[in-house]
C-alpha positions as CSV (number, residue, x, y, z in Angstrom):
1,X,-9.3,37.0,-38.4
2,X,-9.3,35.0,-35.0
3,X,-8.9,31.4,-34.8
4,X,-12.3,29.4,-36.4
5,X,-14.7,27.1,-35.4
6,X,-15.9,24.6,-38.3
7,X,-18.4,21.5,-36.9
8,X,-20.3,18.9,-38.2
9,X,-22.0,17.2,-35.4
10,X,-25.2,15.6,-35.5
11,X,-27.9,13.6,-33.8
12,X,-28.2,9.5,-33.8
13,X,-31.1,8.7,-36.2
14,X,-34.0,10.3,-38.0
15,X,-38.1,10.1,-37.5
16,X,-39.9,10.3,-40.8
17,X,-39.7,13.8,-41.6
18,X,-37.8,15.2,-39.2
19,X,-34.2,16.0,-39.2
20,X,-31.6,15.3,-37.0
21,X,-29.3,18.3,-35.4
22,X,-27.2,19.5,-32.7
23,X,-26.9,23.0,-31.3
24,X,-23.6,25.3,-30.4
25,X,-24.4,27.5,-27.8
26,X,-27.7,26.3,-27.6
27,X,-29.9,28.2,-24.6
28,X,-33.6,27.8,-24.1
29,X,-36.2,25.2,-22.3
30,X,-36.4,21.3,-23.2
31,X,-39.8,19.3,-22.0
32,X,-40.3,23.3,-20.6
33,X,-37.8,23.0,-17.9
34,X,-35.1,25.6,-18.1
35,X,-32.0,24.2,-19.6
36,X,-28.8,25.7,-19.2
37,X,-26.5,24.7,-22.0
38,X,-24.5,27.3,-22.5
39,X,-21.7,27.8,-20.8
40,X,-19.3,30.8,-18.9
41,X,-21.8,31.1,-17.0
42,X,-24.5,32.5,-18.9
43,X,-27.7,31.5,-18.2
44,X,-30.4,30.3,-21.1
45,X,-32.6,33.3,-19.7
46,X,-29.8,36.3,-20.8
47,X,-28.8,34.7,-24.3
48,X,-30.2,35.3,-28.0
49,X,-29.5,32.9,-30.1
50,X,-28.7,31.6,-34.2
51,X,-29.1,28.3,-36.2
52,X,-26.0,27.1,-38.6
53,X,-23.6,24.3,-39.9
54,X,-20.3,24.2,-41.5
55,X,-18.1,27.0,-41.3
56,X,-18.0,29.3,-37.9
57,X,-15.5,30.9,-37.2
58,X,-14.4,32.1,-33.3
59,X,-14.9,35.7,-34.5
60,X,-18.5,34.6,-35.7
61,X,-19.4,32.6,-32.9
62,X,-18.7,34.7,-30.4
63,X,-21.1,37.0,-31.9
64,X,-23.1,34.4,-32.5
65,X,-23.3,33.2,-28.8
66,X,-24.8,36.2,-27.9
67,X,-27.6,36.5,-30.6
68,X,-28.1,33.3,-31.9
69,X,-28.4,29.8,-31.9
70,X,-27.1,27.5,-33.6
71,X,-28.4,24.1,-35.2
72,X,-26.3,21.4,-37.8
73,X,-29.0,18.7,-38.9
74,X,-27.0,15.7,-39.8
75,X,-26.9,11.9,-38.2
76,X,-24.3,10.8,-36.0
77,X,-23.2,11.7,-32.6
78,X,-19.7,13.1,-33.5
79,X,-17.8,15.7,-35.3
80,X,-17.3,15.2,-38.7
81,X,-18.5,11.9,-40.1
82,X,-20.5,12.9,-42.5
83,X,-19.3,15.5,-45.3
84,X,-16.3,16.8,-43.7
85,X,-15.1,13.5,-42.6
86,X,-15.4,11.9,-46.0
87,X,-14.0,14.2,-48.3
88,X,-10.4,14.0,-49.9
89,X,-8.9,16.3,-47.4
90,X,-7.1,18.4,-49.7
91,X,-6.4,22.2,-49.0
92,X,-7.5,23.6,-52.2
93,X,-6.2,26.7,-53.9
94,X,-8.7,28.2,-55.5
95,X,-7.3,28.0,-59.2
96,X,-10.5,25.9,-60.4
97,X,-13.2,29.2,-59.7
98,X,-15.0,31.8,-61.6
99,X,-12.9,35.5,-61.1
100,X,-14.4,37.4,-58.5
101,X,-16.9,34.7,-57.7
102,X,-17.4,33.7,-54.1
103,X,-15.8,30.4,-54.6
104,X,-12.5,32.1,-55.6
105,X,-12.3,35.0,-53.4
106,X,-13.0,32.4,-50.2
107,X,-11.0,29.8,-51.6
108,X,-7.8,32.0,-51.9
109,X,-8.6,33.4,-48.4
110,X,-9.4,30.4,-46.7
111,X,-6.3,28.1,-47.6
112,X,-4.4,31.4,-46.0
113,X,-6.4,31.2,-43.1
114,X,-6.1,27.1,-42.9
115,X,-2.6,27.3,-42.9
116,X,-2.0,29.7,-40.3
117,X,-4.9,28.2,-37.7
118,X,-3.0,24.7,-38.3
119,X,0.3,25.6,-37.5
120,X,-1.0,28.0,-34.4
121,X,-3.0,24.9,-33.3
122,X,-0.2,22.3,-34.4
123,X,-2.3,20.2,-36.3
124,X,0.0,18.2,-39.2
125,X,-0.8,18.7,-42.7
126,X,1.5,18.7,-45.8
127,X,1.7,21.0,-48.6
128,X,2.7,18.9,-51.1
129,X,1.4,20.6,-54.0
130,X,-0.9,19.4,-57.0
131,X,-0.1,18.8,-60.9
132,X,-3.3,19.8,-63.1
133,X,-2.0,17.5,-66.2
134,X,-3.1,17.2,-70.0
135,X,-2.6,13.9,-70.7
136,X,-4.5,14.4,-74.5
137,X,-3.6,17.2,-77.1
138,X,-7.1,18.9,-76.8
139,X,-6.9,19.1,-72.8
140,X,-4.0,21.6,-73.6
141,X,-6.2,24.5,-74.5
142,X,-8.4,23.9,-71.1
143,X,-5.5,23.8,-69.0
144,X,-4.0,27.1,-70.6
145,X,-7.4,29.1,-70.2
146,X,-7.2,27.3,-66.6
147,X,-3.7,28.4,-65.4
148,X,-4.7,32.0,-66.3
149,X,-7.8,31.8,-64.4
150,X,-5.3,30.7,-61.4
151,X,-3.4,33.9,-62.1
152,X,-6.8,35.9,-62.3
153,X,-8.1,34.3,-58.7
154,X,-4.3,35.5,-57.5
155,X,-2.9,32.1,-56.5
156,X,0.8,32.1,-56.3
157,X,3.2,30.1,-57.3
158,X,1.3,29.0,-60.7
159,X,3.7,27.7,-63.3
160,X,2.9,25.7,-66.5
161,X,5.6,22.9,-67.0
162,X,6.2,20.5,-69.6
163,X,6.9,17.0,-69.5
164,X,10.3,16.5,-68.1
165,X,9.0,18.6,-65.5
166,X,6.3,16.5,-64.6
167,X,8.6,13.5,-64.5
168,X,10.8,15.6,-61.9
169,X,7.9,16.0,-59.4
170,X,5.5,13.0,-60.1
171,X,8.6,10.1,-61.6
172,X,5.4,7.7,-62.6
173,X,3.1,9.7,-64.2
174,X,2.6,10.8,-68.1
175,X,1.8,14.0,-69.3
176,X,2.3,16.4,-72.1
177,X,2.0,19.9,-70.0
178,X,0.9,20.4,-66.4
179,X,-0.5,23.5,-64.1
180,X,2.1,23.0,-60.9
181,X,0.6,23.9,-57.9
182,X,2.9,24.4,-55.5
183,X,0.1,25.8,-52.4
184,X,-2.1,22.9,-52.4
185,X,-1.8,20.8,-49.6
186,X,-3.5,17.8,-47.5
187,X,-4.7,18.0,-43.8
188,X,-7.3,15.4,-41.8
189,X,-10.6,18.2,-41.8
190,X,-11.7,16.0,-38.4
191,X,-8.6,17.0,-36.8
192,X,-9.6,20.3,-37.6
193,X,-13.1,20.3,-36.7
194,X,-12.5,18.7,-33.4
195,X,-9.8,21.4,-32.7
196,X,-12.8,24.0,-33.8
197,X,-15.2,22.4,-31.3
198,X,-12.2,22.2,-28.7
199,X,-12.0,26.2,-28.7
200,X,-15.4,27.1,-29.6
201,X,-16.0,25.2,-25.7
202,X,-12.8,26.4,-24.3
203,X,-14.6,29.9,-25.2
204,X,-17.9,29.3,-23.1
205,X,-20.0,27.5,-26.0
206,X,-21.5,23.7,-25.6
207,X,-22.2,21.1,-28.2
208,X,-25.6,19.6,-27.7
209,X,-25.7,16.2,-29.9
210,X,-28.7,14.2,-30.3
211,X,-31.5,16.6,-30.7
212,X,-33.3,15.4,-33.8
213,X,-35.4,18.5,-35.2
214,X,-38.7,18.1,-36.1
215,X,-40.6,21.5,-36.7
216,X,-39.5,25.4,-35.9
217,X,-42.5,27.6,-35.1
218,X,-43.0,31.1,-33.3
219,X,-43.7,31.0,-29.8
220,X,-47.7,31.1,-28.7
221,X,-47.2,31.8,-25.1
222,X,-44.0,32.8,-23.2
223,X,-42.1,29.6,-21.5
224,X,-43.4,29.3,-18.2
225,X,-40.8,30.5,-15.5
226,X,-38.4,32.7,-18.2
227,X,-37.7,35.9,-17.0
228,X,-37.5,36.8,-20.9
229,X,-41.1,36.5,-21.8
230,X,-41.3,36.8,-25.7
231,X,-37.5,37.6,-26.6
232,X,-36.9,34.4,-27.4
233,X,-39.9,33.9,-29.8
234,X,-38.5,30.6,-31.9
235,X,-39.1,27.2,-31.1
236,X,-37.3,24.7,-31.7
237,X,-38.8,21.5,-31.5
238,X,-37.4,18.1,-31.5
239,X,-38.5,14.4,-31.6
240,X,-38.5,13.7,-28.4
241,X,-40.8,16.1,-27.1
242,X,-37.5,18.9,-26.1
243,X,-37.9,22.4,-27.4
244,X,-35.1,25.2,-27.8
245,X,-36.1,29.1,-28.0
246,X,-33.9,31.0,-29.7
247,X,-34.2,34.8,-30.9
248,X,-32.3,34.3,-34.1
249,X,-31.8,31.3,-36.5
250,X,-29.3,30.6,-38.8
251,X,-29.0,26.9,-40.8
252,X,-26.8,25.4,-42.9
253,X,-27.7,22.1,-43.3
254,X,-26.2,20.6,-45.6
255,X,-28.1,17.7,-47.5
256,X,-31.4,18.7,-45.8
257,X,-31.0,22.6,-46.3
258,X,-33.8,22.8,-48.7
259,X,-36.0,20.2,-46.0
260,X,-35.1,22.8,-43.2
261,X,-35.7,26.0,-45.0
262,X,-39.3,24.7,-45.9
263,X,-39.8,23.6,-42.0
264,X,-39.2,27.3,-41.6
265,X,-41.6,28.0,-43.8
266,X,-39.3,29.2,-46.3
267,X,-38.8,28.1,-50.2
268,X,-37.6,24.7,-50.6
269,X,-36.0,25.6,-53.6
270,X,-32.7,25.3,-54.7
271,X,-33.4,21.4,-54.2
272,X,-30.3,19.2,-52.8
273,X,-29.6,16.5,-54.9
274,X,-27.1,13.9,-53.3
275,X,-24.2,12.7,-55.4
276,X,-22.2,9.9,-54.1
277,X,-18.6,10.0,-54.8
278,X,-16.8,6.1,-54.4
279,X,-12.8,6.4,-53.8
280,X,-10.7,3.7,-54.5
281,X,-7.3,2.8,-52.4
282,X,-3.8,2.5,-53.7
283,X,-2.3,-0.9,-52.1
284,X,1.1,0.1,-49.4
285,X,3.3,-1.4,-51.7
286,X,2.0,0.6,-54.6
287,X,2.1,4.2,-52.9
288,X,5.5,5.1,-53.9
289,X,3.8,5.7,-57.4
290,X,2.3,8.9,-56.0
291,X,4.1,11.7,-54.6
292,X,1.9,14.8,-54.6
293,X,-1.8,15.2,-55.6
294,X,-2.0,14.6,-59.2
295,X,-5.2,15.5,-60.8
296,X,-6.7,16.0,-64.4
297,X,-7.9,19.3,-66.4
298,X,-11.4,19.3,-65.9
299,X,-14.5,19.5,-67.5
300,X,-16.3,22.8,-67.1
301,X,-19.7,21.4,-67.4
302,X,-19.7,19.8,-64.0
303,X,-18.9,21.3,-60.4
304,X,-16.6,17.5,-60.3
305,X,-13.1,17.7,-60.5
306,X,-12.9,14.3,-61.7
307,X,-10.9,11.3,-60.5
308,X,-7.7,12.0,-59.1
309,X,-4.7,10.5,-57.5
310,X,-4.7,12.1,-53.9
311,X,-2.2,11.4,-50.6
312,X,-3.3,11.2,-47.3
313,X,-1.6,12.1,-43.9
314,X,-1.5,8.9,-42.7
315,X,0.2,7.6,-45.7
316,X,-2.3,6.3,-48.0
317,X,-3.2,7.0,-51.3
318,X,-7.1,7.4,-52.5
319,X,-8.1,7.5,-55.9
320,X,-11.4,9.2,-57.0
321,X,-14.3,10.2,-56.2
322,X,-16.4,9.4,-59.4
323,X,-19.7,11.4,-59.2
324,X,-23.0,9.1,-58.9
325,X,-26.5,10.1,-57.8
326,X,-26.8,9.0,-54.7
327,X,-30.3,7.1,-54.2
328,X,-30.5,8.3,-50.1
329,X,-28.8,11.6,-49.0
330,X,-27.1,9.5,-46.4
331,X,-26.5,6.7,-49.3
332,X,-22.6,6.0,-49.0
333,X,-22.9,2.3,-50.1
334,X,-24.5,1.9,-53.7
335,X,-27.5,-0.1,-52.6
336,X,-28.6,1.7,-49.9
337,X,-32.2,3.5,-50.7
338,X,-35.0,5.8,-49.5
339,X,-38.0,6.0,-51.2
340,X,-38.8,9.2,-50.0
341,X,-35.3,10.5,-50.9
342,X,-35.6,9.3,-54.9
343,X,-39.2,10.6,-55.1
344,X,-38.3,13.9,-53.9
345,X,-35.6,14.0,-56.3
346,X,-37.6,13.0,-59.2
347,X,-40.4,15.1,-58.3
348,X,-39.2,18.5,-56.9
349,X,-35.6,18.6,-58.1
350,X,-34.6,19.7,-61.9
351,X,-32.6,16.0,-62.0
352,X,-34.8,14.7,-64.7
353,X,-33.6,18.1,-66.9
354,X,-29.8,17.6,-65.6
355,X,-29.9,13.7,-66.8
356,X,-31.5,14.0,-70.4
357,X,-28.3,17.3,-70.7
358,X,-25.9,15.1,-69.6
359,X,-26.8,11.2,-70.4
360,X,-23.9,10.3,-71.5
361,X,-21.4,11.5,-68.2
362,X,-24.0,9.8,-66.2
363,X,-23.8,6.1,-67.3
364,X,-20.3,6.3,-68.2
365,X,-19.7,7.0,-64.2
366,X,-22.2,4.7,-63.8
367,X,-20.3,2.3,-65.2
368,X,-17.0,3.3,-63.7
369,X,-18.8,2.8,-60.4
370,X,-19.8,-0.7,-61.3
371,X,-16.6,-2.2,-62.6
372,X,-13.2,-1.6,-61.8
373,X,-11.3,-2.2,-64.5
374,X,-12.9,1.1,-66.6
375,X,-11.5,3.1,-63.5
376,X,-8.2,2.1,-63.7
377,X,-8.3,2.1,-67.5
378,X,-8.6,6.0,-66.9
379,X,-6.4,5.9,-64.3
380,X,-3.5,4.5,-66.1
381,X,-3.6,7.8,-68.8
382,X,-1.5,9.4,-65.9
383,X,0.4,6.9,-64.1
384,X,0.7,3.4,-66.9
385,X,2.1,1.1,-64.3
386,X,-1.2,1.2,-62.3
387,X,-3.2,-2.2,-62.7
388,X,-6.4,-3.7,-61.4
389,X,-4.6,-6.1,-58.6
390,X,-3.0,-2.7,-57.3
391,X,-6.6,-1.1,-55.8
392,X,-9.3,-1.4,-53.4
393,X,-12.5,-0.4,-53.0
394,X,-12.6,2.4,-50.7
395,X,-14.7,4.9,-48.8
396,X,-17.3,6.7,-49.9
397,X,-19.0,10.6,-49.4
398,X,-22.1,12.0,-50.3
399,X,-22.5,15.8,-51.9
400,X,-24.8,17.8,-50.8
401,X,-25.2,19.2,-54.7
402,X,-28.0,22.4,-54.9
403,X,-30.0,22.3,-58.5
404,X,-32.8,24.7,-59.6
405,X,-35.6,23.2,-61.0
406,X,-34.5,23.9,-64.9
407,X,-32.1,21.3,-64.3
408,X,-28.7,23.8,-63.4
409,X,-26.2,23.0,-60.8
410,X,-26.0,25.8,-58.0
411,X,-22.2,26.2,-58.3
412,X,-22.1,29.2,-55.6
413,X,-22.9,30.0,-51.7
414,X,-26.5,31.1,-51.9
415,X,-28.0,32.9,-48.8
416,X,-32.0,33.1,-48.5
417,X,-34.7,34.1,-46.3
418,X,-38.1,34.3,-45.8
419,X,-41.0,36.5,-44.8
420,X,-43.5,36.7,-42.1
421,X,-42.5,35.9,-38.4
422,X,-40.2,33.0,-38.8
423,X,-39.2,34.0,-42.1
424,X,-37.4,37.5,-40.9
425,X,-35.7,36.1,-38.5
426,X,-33.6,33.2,-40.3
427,X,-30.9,33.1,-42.4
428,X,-30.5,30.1,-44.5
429,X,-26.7,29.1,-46.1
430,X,-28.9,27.3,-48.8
431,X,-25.5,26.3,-50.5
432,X,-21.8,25.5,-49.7
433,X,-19.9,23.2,-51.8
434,X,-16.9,22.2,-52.2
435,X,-14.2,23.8,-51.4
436,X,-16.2,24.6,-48.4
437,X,-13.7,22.8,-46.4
438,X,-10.7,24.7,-47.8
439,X,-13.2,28.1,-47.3
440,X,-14.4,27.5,-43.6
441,X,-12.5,30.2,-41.8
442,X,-13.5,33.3,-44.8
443,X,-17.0,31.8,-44.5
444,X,-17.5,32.3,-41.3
445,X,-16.4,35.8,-41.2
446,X,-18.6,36.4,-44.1
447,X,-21.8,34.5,-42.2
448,X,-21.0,36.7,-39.4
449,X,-21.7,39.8,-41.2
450,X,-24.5,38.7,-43.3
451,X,-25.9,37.7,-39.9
452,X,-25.5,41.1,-38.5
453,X,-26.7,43.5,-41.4
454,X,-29.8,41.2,-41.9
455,X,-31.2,41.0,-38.1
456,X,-29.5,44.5,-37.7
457,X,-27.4,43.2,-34.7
């Protein structure tokens, strides 16, 4: 597979019910004036076009830019502040994922294809493995079943290790068996998307920023000088009165895919459900407690890997994410609210089914969140030395996290569509969680082709 593009740039603020976006390739008319975005010299008159987020990959945008157009609703006028810029930035292996499900098969794929784009592109990353590590007698069971899932998924290098092994990679912490994996690794994901931008222009495609969607509709009347008359039949529209025509759509958007799809006019459902994930930072003079990524066997019920001890490449060490519902789906700080987000959720989301399952995970993260002492209470299981005058509050992300309405967490990619005019031609990526970041070059090639048997391209 060619290099890939991955982006997460968005539009500066959002009008009640709309949703802010920014296009890749975009080509149509704004305020009905032509408006030639694209670039190589194409012209908006001779190109289709698709709608999307995420993971693109050169291979799939190349095809893209010359049937689609493409749209990623988020808020800020950059590349990757909001999901991919606040995640843990760790290059996943895949051992954690059903057999033969999509997260594994990606997973496995993607690190590959990571790798190789970032030493072709010369972006730093490190792979300085990961220790899985039973730290209580009746973790040892899940993290046997959990190594031969690893082997299942094909990840190499897997080995099981016992204590003195542990002390040989990670000095500090405590264990009584660990998964080592040798494949994981840590790289800055902005670095990455801004290097995916950088050649998805370099190969004749633009990045139009602040266009702030408000509704998508079919076409009454063709545009008024275009050449094209009705082959561009979508529209676009945004909050400022700017329209875009495209022939093709394709989203995947993130914490507003299910607010999208219904613009489209096609089923809201899954619901997204935002989960706010709080790290906490390991003081400089404390680092040299943490070598690798260290993490602990996890609990099968949730998609959340749990808190972990995780380097970064500029040095640092963050600890966490703990798993909290987020009360805005832009909610990185805990206080910050939408009533319109927490009614939806309460309303049109399974959450109320999800809480009375799990009551008990809830508060207790809850109350992790709240005080910092319980954190590092945990913490300590795997590295004792650790104490509360050693951390700081860090940053935050917010997960996009799908859930039907019986209260079940969407754990896979789901793809969707709709019926009638709009509804044929879009194709909504309804679901990408994590590892999505680790996945973003297999995804794309895998959008690309879903893109092409479903428009018949």
């Amino acid at each position: 597979m060619v290099p890939a593009l991955r982006y997460l740039v968005g539009a500066c603020g959002r009008a009640r019910g709309c949703f802010a976006g920014s296009f890749l390739g975009a080509c149509g008319s704004a305020s009905g004036r032509p408006r030639p975005l694209c670039g190589g010299g194409h012209s908006a008159s001779t190109r289709r076009s698709i709608f999307v987020d995420h993971q693109v990959s050169v291979k799939a945008l190349m095809f893209c830019m010359n049937h689609v157009l493409t749209l990623i609703p988020c808020l800020s006028c950059s590349v990757a502040v909001h999901q991919t810029g606040h995640n843990s930035g760790v290059i996943h292996s895949g051992i954690y994922y059903k057999p033969e499900s999509l997260k594994a098969k990606l997973c496995v794929q993607g690190a590959a294809l990571l790798y190789e784009y970032c030493q072709q592109k010369g972006i730093s990353y490190k792979q300085c493995g990961k220790l899985i590590v039973a730290v209580e007698q009746e973790e040892i069971p899940r993290l046997q079943a959990l190594y031969e899932r690893g082997l299942q998924n094909g990840i190499q290098g897997l080995r099981l290790i016992q204590q003195e092994d542990i002390k040989k990679k990670e000095p500090y912490c405590r264990g009584l068996m660990a998964i080592d994996c040798p494949h994981t690794g840590i790289v800055d994901y902005r670095q990455v998307a801004l290097s995916f931008a950088q050649d998805f222009q370099e190969a004749g495609g633009s990045v139009l920023t602040n266009f702030e969607v408000k509704d998508i509709e079919m076409a009454k009347e063709s545009p008024s000088r275009s050449i094209d008359g009705m082959q561009y039949p979508i529209v676009i529209k945004n909050t400022k009165g700017e329209e875009i025509r495209c022939q093709y759509v394709v989203t995947c958007a993130g914490l507003y895919s299910d607010r999208i799809s219904e613009l489209s006019g096609c089923t809201p459902d899954p619901r997204i459900v935002p989960f706010r994930g709080d790290y906490l930072l390991l003081k400089p003079e404390k680092c040299y407690l943490v070598k690798g990524n260290i993490y602990p066997v996890p609990d099968s019920r949730f998609p959340f890997l749990g808190v972990h001890f995780t380097p970064r490449m500029d040095g640092s060490i963050w600890l966490g994410p703990n798993a909290v519902l987020a009360f805005k789906r832009e909610g990185y700080r805990p206080f910050d609210f939408s009533a319109t987000d927490v009614m939806d959720i309460i309303i049109n989301s399974g959450l109320i089914k999800l809480a009375s399952q799990n009551f008990s995970y809830g508060v207790t993260e809850m109350y992790k969140a709240c005080f910092l002492g319980a954190t590092v209470k945990y913490l300590q299981k795997f590295i004792p030395e650790i104490t509360v005058s050693d951390i700081l509050r860090g940053p935050a992300g917010v997960r996009a996290q799908a859930l039907d309405r019986d209260g079940n967490l969407v754990e896979d990619f789901v793809f969707d569509a709709g019926v009638g005019n709009i509804g044929n031609r879009v194709l909504h990526v309804r679901n990408a969680p994590s590892p999505a970041a680790t996945s973003s070059l297999a995804i794309s090639g895998m959008i690309a082709d879903e893109v092409q048997q479903r428009f018949e391209l």
